[in-house]
C-alpha positions as a Python dict, from the first residue, in 0.01 Angstrom:
ca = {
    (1, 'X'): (0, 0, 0),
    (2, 'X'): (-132, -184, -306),
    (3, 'X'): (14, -579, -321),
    (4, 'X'): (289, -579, -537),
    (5, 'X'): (218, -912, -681),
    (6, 'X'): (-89, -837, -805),
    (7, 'X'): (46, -564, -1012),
    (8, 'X'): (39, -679, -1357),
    (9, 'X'): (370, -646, -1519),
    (10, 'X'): (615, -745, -1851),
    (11, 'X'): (946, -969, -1755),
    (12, 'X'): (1185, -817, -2029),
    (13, 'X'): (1519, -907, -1892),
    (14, 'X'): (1564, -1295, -1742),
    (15, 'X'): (1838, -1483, -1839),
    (16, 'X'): (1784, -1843, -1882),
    (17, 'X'): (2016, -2018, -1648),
    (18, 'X'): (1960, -1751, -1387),
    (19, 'X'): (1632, -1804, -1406),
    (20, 'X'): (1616, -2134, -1236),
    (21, 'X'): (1535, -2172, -878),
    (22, 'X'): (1762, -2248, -660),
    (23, 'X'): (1586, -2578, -540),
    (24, 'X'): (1591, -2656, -893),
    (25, 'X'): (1924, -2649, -932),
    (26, 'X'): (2003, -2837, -679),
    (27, 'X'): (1829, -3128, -779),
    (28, 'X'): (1956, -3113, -1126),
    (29, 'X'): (2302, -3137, -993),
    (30, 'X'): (2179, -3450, -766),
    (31, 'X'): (2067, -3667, -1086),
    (32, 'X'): (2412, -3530, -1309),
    (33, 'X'): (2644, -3652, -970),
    (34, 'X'): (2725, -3269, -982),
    (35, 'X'): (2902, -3122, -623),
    (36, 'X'): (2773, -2789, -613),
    (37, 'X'): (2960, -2512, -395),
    (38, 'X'): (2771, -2369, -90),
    (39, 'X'): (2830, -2035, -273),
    (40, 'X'): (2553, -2115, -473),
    (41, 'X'): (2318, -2362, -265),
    (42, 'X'): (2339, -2115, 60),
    (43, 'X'): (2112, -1830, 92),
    (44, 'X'): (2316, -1514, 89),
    (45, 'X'): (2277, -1345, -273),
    (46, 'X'): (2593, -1323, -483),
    (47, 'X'): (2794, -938, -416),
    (48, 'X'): (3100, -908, -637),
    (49, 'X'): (3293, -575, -720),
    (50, 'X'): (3262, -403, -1036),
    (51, 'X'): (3581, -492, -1145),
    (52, 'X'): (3729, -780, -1448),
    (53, 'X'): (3836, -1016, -1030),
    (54, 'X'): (3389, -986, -934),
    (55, 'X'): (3301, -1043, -1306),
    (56, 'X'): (3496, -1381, -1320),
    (57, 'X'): (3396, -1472, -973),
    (58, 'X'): (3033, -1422, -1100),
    (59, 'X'): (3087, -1540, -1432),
    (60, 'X'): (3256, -1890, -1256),
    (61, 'X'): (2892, -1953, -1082),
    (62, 'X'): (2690, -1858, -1363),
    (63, 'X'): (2903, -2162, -1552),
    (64, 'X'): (2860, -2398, -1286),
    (65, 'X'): (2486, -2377, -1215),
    (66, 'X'): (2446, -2383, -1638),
    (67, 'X'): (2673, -2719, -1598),
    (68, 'X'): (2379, -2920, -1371),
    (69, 'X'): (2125, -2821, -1737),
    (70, 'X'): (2232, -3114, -1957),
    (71, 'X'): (1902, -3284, -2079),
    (72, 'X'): (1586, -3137, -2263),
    (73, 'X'): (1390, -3235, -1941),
    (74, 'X'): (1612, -3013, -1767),
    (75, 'X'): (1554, -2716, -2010),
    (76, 'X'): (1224, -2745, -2035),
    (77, 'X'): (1177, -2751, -1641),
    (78, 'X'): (1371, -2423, -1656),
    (79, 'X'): (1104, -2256, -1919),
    (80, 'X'): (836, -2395, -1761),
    (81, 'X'): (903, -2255, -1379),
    (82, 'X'): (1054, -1959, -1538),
    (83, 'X'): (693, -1911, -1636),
    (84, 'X'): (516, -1980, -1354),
    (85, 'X'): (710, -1809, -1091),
    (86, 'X'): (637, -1471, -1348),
    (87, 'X'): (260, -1583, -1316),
    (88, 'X'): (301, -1563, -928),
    (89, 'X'): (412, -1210, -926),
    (90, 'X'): (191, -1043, -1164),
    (91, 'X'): (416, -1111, -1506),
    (92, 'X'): (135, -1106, -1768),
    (93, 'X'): (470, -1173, -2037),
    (94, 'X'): (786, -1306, -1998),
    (95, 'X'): (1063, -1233, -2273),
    (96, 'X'): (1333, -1488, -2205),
    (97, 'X'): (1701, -1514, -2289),
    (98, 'X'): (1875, -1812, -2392),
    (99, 'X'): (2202, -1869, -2563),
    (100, 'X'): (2155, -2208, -2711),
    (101, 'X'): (2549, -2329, -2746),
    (102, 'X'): (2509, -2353, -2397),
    (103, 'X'): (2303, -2633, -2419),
    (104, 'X'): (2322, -2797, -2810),
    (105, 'X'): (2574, -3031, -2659),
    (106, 'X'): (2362, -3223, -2461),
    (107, 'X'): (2072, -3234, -2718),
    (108, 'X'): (2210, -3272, -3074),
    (109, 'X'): (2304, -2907, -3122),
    (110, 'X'): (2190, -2545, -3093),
    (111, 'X'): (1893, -2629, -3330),
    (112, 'X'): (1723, -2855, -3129),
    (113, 'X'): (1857, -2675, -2802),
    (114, 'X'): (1635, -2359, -2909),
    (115, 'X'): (1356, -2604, -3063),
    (116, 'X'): (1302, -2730, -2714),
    (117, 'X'): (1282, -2381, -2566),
    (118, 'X'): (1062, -2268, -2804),
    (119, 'X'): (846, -2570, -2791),
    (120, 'X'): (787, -2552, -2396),
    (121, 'X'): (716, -2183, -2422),
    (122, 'X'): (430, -2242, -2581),
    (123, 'X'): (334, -2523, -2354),
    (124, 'X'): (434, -2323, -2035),
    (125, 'X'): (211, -2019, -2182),
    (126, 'X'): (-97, -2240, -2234),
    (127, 'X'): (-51, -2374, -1876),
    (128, 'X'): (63, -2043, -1672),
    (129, 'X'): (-145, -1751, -1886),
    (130, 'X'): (181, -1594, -1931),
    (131, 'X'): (314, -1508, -2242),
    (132, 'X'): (627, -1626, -2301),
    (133, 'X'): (875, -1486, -2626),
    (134, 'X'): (1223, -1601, -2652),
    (135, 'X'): (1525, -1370, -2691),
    (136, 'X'): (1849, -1563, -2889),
    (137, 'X'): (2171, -1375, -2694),
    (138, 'X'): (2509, -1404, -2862),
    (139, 'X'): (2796, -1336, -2611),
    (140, 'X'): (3093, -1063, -2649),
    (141, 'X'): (3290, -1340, -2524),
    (142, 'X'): (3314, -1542, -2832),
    (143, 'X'): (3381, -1419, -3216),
    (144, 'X'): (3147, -1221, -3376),
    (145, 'X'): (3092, -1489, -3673),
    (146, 'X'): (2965, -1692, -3376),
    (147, 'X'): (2703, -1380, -3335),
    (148, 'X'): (2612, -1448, -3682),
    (149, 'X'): (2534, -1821, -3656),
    (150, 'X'): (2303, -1768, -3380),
    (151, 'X'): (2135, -1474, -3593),
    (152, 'X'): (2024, -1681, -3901),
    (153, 'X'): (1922, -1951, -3644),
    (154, 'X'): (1728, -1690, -3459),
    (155, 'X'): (1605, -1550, -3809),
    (156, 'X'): (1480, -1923, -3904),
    (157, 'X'): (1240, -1902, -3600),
    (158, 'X'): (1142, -1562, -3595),
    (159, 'X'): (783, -1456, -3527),
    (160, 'X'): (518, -1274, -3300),
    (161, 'X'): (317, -1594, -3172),
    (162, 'X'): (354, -1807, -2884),
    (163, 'X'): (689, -1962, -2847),
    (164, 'X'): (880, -1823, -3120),
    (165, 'X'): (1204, -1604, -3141),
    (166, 'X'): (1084, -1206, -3089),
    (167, 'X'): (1433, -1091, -3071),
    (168, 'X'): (1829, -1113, -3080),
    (169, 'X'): (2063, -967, -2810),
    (170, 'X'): (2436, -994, -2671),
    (171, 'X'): (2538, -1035, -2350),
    (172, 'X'): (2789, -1089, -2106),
    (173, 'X'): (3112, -872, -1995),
    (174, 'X'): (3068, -512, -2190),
    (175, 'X'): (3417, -490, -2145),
    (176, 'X'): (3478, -764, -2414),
    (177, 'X'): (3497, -770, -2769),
    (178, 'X'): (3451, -468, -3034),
    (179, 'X'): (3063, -386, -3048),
    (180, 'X'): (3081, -249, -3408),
    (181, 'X'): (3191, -595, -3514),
    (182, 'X'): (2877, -738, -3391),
    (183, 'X'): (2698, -485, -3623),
    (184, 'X'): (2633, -770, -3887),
    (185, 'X'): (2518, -1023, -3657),
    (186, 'X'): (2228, -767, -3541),
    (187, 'X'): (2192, -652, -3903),
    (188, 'X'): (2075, -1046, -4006),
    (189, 'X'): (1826, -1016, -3680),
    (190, 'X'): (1653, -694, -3800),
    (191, 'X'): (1608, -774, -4172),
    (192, 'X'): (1435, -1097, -4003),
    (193, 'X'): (1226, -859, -3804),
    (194, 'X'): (1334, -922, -3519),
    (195, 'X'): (1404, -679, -3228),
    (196, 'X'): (1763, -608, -3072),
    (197, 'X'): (1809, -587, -2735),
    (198, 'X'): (2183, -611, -2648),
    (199, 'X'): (2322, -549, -2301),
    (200, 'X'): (2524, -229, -2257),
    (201, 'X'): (2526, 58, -1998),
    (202, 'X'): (2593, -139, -1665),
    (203, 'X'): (2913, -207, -1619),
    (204, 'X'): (3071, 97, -1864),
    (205, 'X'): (2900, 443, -1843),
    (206, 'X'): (2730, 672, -2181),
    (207, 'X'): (3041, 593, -2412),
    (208, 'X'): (2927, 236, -2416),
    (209, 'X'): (2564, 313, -2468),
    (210, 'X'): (2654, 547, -2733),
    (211, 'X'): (2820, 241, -2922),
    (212, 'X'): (2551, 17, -2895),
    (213, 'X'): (2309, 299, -3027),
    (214, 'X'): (2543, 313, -3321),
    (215, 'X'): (2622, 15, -3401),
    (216, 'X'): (2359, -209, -3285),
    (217, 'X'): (2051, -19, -3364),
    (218, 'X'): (1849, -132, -3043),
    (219, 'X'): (1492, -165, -2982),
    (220, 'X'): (1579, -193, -2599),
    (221, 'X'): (1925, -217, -2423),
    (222, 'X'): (1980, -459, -2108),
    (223, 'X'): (2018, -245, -1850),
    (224, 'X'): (2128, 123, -1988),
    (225, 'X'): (2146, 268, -1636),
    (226, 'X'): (2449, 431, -1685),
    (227, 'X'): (2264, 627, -1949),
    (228, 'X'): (2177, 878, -1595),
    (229, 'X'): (2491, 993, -1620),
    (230, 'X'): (2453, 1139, -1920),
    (231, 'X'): (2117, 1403, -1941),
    (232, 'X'): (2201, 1463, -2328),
    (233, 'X'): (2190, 1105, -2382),
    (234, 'X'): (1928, 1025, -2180),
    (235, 'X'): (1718, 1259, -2356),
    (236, 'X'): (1802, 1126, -2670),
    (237, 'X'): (1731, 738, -2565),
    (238, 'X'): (1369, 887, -2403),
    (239, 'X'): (1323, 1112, -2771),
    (240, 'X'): (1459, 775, -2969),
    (241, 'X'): (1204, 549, -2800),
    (242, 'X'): (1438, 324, -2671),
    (243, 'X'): (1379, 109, -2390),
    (244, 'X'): (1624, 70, -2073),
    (245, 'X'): (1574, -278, -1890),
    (246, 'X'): (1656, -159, -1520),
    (247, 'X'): (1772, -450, -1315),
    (248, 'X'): (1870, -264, -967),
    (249, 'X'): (1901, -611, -766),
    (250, 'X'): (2199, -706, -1049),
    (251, 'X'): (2358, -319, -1051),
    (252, 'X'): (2407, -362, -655),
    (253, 'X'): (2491, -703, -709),
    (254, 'X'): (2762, -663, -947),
    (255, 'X'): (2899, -368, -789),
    (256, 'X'): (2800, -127, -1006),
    (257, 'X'): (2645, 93, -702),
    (258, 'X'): (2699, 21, -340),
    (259, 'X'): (2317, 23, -219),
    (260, 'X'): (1995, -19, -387),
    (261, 'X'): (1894, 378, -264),
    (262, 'X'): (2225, 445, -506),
    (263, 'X'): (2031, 287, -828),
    (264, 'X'): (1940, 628, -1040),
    (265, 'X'): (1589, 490, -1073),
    (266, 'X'): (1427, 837, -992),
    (267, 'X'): (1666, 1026, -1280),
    (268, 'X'): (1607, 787, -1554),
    (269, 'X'): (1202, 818, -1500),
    (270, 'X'): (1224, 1209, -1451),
    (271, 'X'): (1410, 1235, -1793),
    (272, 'X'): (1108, 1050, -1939),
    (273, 'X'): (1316, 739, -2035),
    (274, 'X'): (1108, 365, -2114),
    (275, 'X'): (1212, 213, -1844),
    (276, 'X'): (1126, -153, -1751),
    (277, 'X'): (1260, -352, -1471),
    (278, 'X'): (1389, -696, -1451),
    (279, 'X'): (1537, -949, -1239),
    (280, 'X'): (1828, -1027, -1441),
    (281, 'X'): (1945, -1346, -1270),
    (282, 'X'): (1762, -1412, -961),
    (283, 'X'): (1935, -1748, -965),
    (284, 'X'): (2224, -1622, -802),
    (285, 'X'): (2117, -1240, -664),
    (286, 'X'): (1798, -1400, -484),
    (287, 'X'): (1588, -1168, -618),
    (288, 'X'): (1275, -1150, -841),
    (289, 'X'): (1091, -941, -1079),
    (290, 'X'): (842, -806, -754),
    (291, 'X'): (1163, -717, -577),
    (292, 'X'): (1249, -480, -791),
    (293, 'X'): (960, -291, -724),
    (294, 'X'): (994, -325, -354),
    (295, 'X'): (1335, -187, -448),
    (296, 'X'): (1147, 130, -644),
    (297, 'X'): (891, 158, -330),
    (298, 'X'): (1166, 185, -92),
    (299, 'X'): (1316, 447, -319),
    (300, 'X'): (974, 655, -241),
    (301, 'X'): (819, 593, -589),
    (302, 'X'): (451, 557, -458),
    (303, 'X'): (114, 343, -593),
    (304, 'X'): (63, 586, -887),
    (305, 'X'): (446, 595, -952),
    (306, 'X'): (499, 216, -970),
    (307, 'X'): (178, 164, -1156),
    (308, 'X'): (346, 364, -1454),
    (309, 'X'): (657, 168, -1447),
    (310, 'X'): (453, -145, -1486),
    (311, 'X'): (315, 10, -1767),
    (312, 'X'): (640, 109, -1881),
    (313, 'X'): (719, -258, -1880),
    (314, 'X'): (469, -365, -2084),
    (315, 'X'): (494, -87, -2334),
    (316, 'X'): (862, -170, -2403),
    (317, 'X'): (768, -518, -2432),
    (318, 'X'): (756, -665, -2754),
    (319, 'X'): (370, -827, -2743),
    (320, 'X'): (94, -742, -2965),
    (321, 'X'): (-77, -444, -2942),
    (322, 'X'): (-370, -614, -2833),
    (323, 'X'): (-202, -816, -2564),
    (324, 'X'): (-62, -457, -2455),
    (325, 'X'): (-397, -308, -2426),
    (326, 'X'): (-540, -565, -2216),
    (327, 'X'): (-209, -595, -1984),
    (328, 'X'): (-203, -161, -1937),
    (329, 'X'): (-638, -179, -1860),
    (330, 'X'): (-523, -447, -1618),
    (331, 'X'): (-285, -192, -1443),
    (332, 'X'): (-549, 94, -1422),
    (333, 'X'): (-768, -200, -1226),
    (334, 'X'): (-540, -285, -980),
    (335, 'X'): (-459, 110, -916),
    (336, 'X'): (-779, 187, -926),
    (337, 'X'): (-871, -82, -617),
    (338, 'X'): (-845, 87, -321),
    (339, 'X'): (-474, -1, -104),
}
């Protein structure tokens, strides 16, 4: 069997807080006098039920690893590592999430917060050979004017080069908030140019997908799987060209299916769907981007199979043509180099 690592890939769903390490993390909360539970410094990944009880509980240490990021140092060590542990398993791009209320507090405001991601994007793609866009995420959890702040900031820095804004999305608990009403939010994004590529389809099943289809007019949805339940759907997201971030670590995780064998990997790439996996937040699962294609192996997808879901990857991803015909040549090398 080929090595894993050396399969060149695209990173399209990493969440910017749950992308730090966990020795990282650590240390932060050493200089900030921050007590961290042994929920989150141990080594057993988080495992929480589907349910509103497992979100909170998963929700609670999301919050309190994002509380030891309080300087720009600190943000731009995330970006920065975020970049080169992609580099170590084969990410030739990274397409990063980042929220930046989360962090304008502690820097003069959600300008500067996303002017220092940006910034060390660039930086971190000059020093890792990754490239590395940034994704602005709203979050169901707060009002949807809120939405629309962060989409005219997003707008402001919008563009296809190194270190600027490629996209707008929404995360956090599906189960929140009305998605029509973030229709205008996404509506400033796209007349920007830029992509969206809201969550939907993980914890609630086609309905929700449906919705976001709708309402949101998505380039790609964070994760979609539930879209397998669905073969009418399915065939339309496949038809529609629109790209399902598969994170199986974070469906087993979150309790959306029991076992990784459970994740409907196999239906989704049988039904011709753009899928591209991700790692979601391996902050707190313990689990990278390569893992996820351990997680594929294991499901019997062989050399060949995994070769064209890296290439799904990097077809969904939103890089220049250019960068996506040197990234998919790249793949046909290391399938073509005997296991």
């Amino acid at each position: 069997m080929r090595d894993l690592d050396a399969l060149p890939k695209a990173h399209l769903h990493l969440h910017f807080t749950g992308s730090m390490r966990v020795s990282t993390m650590r240390e932060l909360g050493e200089e900030e006098g921050i007590r961290l539970p042994s929920s989150l410094t141990d080594a057993d990944p988080l495992r929480v039920p589907a349910s509103e009880r497992g979100w909170f509980r998963f929700q609670r240490s999301y919050d309190t690893a994002r509380a030891v990021v309080r300087s720009e140092a600190a943000m731009r060590r995330i970006v920065r590592e975020a970049a080169e542990d992609d580099a170590a398993e084969g990410s030739r791009r990274l397409e990063i999430q980042v929220d930046p209320t989360s962090y304008g507090a502690f820097v003069g405001g959600i300008t500067p917060a996303l002017e220092i991601v940006l910034d060390e994007a660039r930086s971190a793609q000059q020093a890792t050979g990754v490239e590395v866009g940034v994704i602005v995420a709203a979050s169901r959890t707060r009002h949807p004017l809120d939405a629309r702040i962060l989409a005219r900031l997003a707008a402001r820095f919008a563009g296809d080069g190194p270190g600027e804004v490629i996209g707008f999305g929404l995360s956090n608990d599906e189960r929140r908030g009305t998605t029509s009403e973030f229709a205008p939010a996404f509506g400033i994004a796209r007349r920007a140019g830029l992509a969206g590529v809201p969550h939907g389809g993980e914890l609630l099943g086609p309905d929700h997908i449906r919705d976001v289809v709708a309402h949101l007019k998505p380039t790609r949805i964070g994760h979609g799987v539930r879209a397998a339940e669905d073969p009418a759907l399915l065939e339309r997201l496949a038809e529609d060209g629109i790209g399902l971030e598969i994170c199986p670590t974070s469906n087993v995780s979150l309790g959306v299916y029991q076992e990784p064998a459970d994740v409907p990997l196999r239906v989704l790439t049988e039904a011709g769907a753009h899928v591209a996996l991700g790692a979601d937040d391996p902050l707190l699962f313990l689990s990278r981007l390569t893992d996820q294609y351990q997680v594929a192996r294991e499901l019997g997808f062989d050399d060949a199979e995994l070769a064209e879901l890296a290439r799904g990857s990097i077809r969904a991803s939103l890089a220049s043509e250019s960068s996506r015909r040197r990234m998919l040549a790249e793949v046909d090398e290391w399938l073509a180099t005997p296991a």
